[in-house]
ZAMARGU-4260 file (C-alpha; in steps of 0.2 Angstrom, whole numbers, plus 5000, padded with zeros to 4 digits):
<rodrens>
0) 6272/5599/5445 | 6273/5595/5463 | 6266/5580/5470 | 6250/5586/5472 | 6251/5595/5455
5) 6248/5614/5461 | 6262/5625/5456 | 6276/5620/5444 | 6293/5622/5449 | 6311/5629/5439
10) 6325/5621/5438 | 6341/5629/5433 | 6356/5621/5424 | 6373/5628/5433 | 6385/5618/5422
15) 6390/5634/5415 | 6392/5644/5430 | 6401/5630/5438 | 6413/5630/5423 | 6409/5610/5418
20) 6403/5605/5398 | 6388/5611/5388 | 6384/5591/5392 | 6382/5593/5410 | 6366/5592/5419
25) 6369/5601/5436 | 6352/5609/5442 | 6345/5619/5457 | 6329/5623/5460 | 6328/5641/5457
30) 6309/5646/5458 | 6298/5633/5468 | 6282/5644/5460 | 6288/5647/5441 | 6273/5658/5432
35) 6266/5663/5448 | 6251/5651/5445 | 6243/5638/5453 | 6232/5624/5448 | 6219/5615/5456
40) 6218/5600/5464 | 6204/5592/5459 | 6203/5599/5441 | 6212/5610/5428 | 6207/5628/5436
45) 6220/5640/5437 | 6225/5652/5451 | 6232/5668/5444 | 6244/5680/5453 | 6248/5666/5467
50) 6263/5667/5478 | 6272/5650/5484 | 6279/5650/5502 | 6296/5645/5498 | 6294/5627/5501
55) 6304/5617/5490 | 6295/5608/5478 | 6294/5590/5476 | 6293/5575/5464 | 6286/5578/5446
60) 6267/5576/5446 | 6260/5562/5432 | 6244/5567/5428 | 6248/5585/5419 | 6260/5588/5402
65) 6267/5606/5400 | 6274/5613/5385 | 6284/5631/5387 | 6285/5639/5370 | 6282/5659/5364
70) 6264/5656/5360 | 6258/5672/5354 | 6278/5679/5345 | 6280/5690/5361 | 6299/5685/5367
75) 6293/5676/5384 | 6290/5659/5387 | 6271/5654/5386 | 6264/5636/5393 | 6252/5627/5386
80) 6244/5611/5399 | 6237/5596/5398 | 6230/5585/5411 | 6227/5567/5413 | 6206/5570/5417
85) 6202/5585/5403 | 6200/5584/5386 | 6206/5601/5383 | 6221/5609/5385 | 6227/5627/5395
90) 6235/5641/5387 | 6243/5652/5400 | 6250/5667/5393 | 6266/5676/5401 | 6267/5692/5405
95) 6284/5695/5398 | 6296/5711/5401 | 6310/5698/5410 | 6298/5694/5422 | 6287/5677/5422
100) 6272/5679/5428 | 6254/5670/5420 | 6242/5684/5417 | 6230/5675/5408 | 6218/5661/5405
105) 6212/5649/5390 | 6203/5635/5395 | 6198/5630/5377 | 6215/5632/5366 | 6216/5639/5354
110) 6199/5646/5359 | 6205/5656/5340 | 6204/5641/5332 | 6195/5622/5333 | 6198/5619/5349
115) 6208/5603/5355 | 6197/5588/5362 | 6205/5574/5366 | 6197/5564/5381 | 6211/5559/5390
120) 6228/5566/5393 | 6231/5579/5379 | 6250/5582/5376 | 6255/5599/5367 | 6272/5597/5356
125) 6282/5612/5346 | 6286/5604/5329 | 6293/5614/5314 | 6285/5603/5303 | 6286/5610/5289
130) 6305/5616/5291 | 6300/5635/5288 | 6309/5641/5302 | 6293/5642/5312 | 6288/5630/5327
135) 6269/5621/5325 | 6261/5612/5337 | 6256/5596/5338 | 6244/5588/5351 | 6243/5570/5353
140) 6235/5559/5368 | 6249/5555/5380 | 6250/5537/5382 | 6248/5522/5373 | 6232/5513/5381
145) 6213/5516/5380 | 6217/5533/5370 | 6213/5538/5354 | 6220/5526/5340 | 6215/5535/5326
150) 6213/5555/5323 | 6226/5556/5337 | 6238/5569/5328 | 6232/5587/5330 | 6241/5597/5319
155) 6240/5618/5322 | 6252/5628/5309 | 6260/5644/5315 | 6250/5660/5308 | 6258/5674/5315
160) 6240/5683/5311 | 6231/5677/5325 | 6233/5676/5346 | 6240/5663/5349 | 6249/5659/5333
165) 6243/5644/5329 | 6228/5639/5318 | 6220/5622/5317 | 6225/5610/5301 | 6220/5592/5302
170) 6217/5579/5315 | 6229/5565/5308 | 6245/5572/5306 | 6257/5558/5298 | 6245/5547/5295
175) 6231/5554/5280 | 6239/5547/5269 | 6239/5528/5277 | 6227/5515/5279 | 6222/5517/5298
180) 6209/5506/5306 | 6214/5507/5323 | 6228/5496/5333 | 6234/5478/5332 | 6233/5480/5312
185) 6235/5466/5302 | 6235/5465/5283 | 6232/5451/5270 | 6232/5449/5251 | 6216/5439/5245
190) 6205/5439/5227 | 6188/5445/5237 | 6180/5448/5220 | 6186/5433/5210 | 6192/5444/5198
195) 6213/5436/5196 | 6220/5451/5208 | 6223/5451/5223 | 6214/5463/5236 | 6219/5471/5252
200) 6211/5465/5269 | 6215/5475/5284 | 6212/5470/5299 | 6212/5483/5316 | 6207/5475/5334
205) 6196/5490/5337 | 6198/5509/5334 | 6194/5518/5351 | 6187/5539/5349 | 6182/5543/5362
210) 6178/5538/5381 | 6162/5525/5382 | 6166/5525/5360 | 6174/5510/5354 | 6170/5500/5341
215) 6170/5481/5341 | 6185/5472/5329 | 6181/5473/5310 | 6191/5472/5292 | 6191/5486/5279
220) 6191/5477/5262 | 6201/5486/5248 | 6197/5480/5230 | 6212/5479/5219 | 6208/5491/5204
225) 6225/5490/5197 | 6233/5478/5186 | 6243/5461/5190 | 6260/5471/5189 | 6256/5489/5195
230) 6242/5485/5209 | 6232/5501/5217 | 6219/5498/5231 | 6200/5505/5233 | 6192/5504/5248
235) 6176/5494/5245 | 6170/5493/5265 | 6178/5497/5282 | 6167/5485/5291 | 6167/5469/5278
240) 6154/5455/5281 | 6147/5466/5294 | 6161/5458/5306 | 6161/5472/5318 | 6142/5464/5324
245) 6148/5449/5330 | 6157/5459/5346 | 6175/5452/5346 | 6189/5461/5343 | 6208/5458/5334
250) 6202/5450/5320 | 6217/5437/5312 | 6209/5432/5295 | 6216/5417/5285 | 6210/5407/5270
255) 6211/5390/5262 | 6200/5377/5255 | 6200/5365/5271 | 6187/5354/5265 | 6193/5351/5247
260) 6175/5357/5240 | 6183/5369/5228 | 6179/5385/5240 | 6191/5394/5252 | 6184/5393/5269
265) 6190/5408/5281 | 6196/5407/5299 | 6197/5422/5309 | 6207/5421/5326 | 6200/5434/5338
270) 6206/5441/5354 | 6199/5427/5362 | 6208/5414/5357 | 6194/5405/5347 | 6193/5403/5329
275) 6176/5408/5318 | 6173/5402/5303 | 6165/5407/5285 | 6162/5395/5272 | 6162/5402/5253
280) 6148/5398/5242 | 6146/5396/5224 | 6140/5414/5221 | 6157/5419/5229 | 6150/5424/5242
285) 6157/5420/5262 | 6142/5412/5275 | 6145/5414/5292 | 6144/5395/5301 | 6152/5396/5321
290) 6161/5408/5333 | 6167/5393/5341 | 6177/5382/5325 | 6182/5365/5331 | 6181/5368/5349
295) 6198/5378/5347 | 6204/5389/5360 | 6221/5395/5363 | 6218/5407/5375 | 6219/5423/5370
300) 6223/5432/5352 | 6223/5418/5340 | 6234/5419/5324 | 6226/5406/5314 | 6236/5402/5297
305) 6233/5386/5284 | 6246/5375/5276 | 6249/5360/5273 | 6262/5355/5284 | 6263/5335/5284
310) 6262/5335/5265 | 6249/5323/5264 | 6238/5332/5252 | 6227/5345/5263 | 6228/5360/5274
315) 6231/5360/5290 | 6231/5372/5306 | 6246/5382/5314 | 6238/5394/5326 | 6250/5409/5335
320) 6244/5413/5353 | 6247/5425/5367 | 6255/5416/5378 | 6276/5414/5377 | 6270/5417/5358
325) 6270/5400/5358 | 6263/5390/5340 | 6252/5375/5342 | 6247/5363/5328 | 6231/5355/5320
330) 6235/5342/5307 | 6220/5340/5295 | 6213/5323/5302 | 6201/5321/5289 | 6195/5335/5277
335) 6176/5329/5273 | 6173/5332/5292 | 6164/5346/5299 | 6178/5347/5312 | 6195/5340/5305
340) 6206/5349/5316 | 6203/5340/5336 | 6210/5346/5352 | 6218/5325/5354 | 6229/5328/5339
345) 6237/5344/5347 | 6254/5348/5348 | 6253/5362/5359 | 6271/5367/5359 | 6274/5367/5340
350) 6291/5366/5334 | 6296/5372/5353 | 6293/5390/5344 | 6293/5404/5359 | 6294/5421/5350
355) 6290/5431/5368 | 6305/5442/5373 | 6315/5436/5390 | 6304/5436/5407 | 6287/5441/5397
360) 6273/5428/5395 | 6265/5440/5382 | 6271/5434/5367 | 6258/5435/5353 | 6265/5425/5340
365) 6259/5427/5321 | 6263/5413/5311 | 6268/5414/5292 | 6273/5400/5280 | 6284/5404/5264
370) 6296/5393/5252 | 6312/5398/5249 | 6324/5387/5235 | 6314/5370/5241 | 6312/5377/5257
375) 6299/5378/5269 | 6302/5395/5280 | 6289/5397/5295 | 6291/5416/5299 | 6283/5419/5318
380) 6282/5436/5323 | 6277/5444/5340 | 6278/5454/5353 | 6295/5459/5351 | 6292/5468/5333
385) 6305/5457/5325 | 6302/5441/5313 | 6310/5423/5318 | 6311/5413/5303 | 6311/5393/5306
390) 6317/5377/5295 | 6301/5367/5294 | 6307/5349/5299 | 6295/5334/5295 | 6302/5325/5308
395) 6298/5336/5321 | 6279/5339/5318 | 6274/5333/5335 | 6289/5334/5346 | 6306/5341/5348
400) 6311/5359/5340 | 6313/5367/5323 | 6331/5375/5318 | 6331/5392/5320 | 6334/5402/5301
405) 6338/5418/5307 | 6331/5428/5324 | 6326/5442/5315 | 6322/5441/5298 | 6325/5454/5282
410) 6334/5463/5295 | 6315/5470/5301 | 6309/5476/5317 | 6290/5487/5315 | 6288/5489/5333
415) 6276/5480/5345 | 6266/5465/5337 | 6273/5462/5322 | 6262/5453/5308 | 6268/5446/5294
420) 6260/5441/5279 | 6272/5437/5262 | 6266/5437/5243 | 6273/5444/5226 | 6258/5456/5225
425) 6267/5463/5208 | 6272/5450/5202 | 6289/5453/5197 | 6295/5435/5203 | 6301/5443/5222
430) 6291/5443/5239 | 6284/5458/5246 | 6279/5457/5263 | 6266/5464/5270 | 6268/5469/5291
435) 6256/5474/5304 | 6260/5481/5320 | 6252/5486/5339 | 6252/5504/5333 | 6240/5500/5317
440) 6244/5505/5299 | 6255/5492/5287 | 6271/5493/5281 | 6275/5486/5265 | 6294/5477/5260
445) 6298/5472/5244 | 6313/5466/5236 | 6325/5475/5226 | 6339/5467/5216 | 6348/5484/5208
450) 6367/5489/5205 | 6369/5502/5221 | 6386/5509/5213 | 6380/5524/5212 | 6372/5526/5229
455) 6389/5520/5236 | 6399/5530/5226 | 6386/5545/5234 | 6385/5542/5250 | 6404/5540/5251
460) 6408/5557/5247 | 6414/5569/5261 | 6399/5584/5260 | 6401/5599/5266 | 6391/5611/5272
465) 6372/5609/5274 | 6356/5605/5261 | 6339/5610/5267 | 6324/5606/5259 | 6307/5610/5266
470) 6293/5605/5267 | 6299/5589/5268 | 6291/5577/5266 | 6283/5584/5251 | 6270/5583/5238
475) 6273/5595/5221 | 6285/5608/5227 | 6300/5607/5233 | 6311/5624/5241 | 6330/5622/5242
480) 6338/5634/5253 | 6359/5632/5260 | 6365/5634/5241 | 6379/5646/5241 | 6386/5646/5224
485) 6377/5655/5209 | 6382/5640/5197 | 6373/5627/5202 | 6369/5608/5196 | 6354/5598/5207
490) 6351/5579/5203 | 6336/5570/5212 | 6339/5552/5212 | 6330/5538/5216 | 6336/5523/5228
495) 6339/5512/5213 | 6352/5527/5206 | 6345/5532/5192 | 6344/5550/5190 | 6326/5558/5187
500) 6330/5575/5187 | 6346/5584/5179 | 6344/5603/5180 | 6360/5617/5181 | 6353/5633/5191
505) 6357/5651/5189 | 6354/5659/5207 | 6351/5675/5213 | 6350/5672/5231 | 6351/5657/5243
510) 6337/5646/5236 | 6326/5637/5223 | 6309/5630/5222 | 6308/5614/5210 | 6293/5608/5203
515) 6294/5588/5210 | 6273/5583/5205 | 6282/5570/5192 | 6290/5561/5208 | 6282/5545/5214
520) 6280/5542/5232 | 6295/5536/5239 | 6310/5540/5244 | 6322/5549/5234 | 6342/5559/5236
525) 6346/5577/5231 | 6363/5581/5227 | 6371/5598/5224 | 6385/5599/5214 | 6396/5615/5205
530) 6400/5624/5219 | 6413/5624/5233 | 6410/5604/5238 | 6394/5594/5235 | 6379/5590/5246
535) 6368/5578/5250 | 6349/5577/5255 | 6335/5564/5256 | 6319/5569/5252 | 6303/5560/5255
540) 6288/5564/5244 | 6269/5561/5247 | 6260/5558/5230
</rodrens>
């Protein structure tokens, strides 16, 4: 849009009439007033049938998202807008017959359908998501602060029965099948119910619906109902211990027996830098004692993790903070006082750890202890959404630097705010490693020690030619279309190389549906083979 956002101009790409590459970028301005249409100033209203007077329009407007797509299957170029105050977005719908002109008006879209509502900034996307060959539209909020942080994935599939052609199908589109408590996530594996497995606690900073309707910080409690080696999680509660109440927000737990009773004690860092602590009971139960534990504070957004770091036989305090995602140290002065962590026994400056990225004071570090081969690794992850592991030196508790492992551990990079949190959750005698991030959700690591021949050997070939396979990712079906020869062999493999499914196919035409309900979730490899040259797909599967 212009500067003032009323009419929205078209820009034509000359490259080709100018005889440069397809790569070239050479535009004019070509119609000041594309759509004949005007909209407000003030709001989204739209002036039909309006004529510019030939001025040349100026910069892009920032407060209005446009998608140009054939909305209703008619040949012409349809526009669907958003703006940054309306919570809804505008179907305009071109006339058509070579000429582009708006004749009319939706103010609710798809007013055929559940109409969209997000309260600020709505962004339209044509996605064929389902690679039938058939563009849907996604609507997500168009920034990434003080918007929607869960739901925020509007998915409308293409039906070519109804005007527009678009019907409404969920709200949280990529993500229905994760665990979703808003942003800042952090996860950690603890035995809640006393039972020998470890259960899931995640931890959100707040999850945000709606304008004036946020919700304080909490922690969704998962109960582990599998087994030691093949775990699966319940959700139990999404606001445990009724955390939510105490009106703070990005919640950090930790837990350790700090006072050598027997109990785990739990810390939770919060966004304001202060630490509050729970003290378990006999009955297994956690009792709320201060919002204000030792007199810490660090600033803002405390990472609080427990370890014994001078080796003299108790647990002490390393908490992450905001600022140069720096680390500062508490060792455990004595553990049979109800504050054995004081601010005089500080070092501030911990192992001269800064995990915040070049000319940023916002670092956020999240402190992680493991032990590798005699080892002691401190993983600090931050801002950056990569891991720096450090060498724990005992001589350089309280001054001087730790030796930097590696700058960015496993390889890993989540995005913004990385969290780590490290345990053999399986117990099959390798780390998993559990990651939060600024965009909420976890992602899960483990190790795999396998013979990759076989992937090699596949990923070497030369393919020709291209696989499809749709939808993808996919839950019990699977269609397979770009097979040309009537003799046919399909494999599905899995990462490790082992071959799950073997089948020789007769075709008749261009494609085959499989039946793939026997696949875990994961990530697998179809390979054609039998016909002029072999091809190669990945599939990704949902159940």
């Amino acid at each position: 849009f212009e500067v003032i956002g009323t009419t929205l101009p078209f820009y034509k790409n000359l490259s080709a009439e100018l005889g440069y590459a397809g790569d070239s970028m050479l535009f004019v301005q070509e119609d000041p007033c594309w759509g004949d249409f005007k909209e407000s100033e003030t709001d989204n209203a739209i002036q039909l049938a309006f004529s510019c007077d030939g001025k040349r329009a100026g910069p892009k407007h920032a407060g209005s998202t446009e998608l140009a797509f054939d909305g209703d299957g008619d040949g012409d170029l349809d526009l669907v807008l958003g703006d940054i105050s309306s919570r809804g977005l505008t179907y305009l719908e071109n006339i058509g017959g070579g000429v582009d002109s708006m004749i009319n008006v939706d103010y609710t879209f798809p007013s055929n359908s559940l109409s969209v509502d997000i309260p600020i900034f709505p962004a339209a996307y044509a996605i064929d998501v389902d690679m039938n060959g058939k563009e849907d539209l996604v609507v997500s909020p168009n920034g990434n602060s003080r918007y929607f942080n869960v739901n925020n994935a509007w998915l409308y599939r293409f039906d070519e029965s109804i005007t527009p052609n678009f019907g409404f199908d969920r709200q949280d589109f990529l993500t229905e099948t994760t665990l979703d408590l808003g942003s800042n996530s952090y996860g950690v594996f603890y035995d809640v119910d006393e039972d020998g497995l470890l259960d899931l606690l995640l931890s959100g900073s707040s999850i945000y619906r709606a304008i004036g309707d946020e919700s304080n910080g909490q922690i969704a409690y998962y109960r582990n109902t599998g087994n030691a080696t093949n775990p699966a999680f319940t959700l139990e509660s999404d606001d445990w211990l009724g955390l939510s109440l105490l009106g703070y927000f990005r919640y950090r737990p930790c837990f350790g027996d700090i006072d050598n009773d027997g109990l785990d004690d739990m810390l939770l860092g919060n966004s304001e830098g202060r630490l509050i602590h729970f003290e378990r009971n006999a009955a297994g139960s956690f009792v709320f004692d201060t919002t204000f534990y030792c007199g810490i504070d660090v600033g803002n957004a405390a990472h609080p993790t427990l370890y014994d770091v001078d080796e003299d036989g108790d647990l002490d305090l390393v908490i992450g903070k905001e600022y140069l995602g720096q680390v500062d140290f508490y060792p455990n002065l004595n553990p049979l006082d109800s504050s054995p962590f004081q601010s005089d026994s500080l070092n501030s400056n911990f192992g001269g750890i800064s995990v915040s990225e070049a000319g940023f004071l916002i670092g956020n570090a999240a402190p992680h202890f493991i032990e590798r081969n005699g080892e002691v690794l401190l993983l600090v992850g931050g801002s950056s959404g990569k891991t720096t592991a450090y060498m724990l030196d005992a001589d350089s508790l309280f001054s001087g630097s730790f030796t930097q492992d590696v700058n960015q551990w496993g390889g890993i990079d989540v995005g913004a705010e990385a969290a780590p949190f490290a345990h053999d959750i399986n117990n099959d005698g390798f780390m998993d490693i559990l990651y939060g991030n600024r965009r909420g959700g976890l992602s899960l690591y483990s190790t795999i020690i396998t013979d990759s021949s076989q992937i090699l050997s596949l990923l070497n070939n030369d393919y020709k030619g291209d696989l499809t396979l749709y939808p993808n990712p996919a839950y019990s079906q699977l269609v397979l279309s770009g097979i040309t020869s009537k003799d046919t062999e399909i494999r599905i493999l899995d990462l490790q190389g082992r071959i799950l499914y073997n089948l020789p196919v007769q075709l008749t035409s261009g494609g085959v549906t499989l039946d793939i309900s026997f696949l875990d979730r994961g990530t697998y490899l179809v390979v054609l083979s039998g016909g002029p040259s072999d091809k190669l797909a990945r599939l990704f599967t949902k159940n």
